[in-house]
C-alpha positions in Angstrom: -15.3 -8.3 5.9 -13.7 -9.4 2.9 -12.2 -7.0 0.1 -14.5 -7.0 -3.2 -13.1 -7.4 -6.7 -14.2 -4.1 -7.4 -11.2 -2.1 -7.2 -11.5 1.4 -9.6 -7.6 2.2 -8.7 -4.4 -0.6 -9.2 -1.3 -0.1 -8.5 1.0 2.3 -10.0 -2.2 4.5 -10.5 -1.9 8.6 -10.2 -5.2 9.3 -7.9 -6.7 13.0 -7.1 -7.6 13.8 -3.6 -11.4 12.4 -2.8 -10.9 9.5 -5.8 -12.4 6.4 -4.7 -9.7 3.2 -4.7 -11.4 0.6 -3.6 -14.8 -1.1 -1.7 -14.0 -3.1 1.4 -18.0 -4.2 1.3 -20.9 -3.9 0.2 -22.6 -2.4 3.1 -19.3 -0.3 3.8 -18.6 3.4 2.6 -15.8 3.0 -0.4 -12.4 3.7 0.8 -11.8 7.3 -0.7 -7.7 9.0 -1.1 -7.4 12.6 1.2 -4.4 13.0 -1.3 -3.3 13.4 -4.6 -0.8 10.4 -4.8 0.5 7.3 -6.5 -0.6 3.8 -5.4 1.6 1.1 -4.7 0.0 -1.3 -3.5 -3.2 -2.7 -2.9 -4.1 -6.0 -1.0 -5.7 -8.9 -3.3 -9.7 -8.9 -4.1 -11.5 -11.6 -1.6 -8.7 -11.1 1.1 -10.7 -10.8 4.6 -10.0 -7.8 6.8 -11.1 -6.6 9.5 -12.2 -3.2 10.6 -9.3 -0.4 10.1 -6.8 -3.4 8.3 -4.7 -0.9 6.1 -5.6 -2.5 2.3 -3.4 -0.2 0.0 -0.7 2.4 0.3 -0.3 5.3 -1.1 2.8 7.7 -1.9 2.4 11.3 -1.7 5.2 12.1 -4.2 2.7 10.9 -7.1 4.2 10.5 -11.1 7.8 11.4 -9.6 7.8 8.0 -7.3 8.8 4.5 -9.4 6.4 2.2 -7.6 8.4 -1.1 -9.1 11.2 -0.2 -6.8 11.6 -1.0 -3.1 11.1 2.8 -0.5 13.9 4.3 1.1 12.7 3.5 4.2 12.3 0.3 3.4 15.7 -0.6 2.3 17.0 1.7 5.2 15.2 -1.4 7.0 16.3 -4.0 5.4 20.1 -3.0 5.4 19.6 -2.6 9.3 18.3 -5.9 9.3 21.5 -7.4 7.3 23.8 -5.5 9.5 22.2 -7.5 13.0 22.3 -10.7 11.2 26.0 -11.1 10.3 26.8 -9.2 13.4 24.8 -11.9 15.4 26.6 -14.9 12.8 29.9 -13.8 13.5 29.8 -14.7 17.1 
């Protein structure tokens, strides 16, 4: 399957609950939000996926969220993975 060009939601978009964001296919239901939410990313129109490949994400905080800047979980990650590194360099 391969992600069509038609994508009615972008990120940094504020979506309601039931909003369609996107059509995987043509012969495929569109993919529709179960919440209200801001979107922060989408994958790139043409992009094949298979079945059940996540394509966007979504954050449930909605217009209070600044989708330009890295998660907290994900720079929770990243300082755990700076941590192992110069622990493992320092040997």
């Amino acid at each position: 399957m391969f992600l069509r060009s038609f994508r009615p939601a972008t990120i940094g978009d504020l979506v309601t609950e039931g909003q369609k964001v996107a059509t995987v296919s043509e012969d495929a239901e569109p993919l529709i939000t179960q919440i209200a939410c801001k979107v922060r990313g989408m994958v790139n129109p043409g992009l094949e996926v298979s079945e059940h490949f996540k394509v966007g994400d979504v954050d449930p905080r909605g217009a209070s969220v600044d989708h330009t800047t890295t998660t907290d979980k994900a720079r929770a990650i990243a300082g755990g993975v700076l941590e192992a590194v110069l622990t493992l360099t320092k040997r």
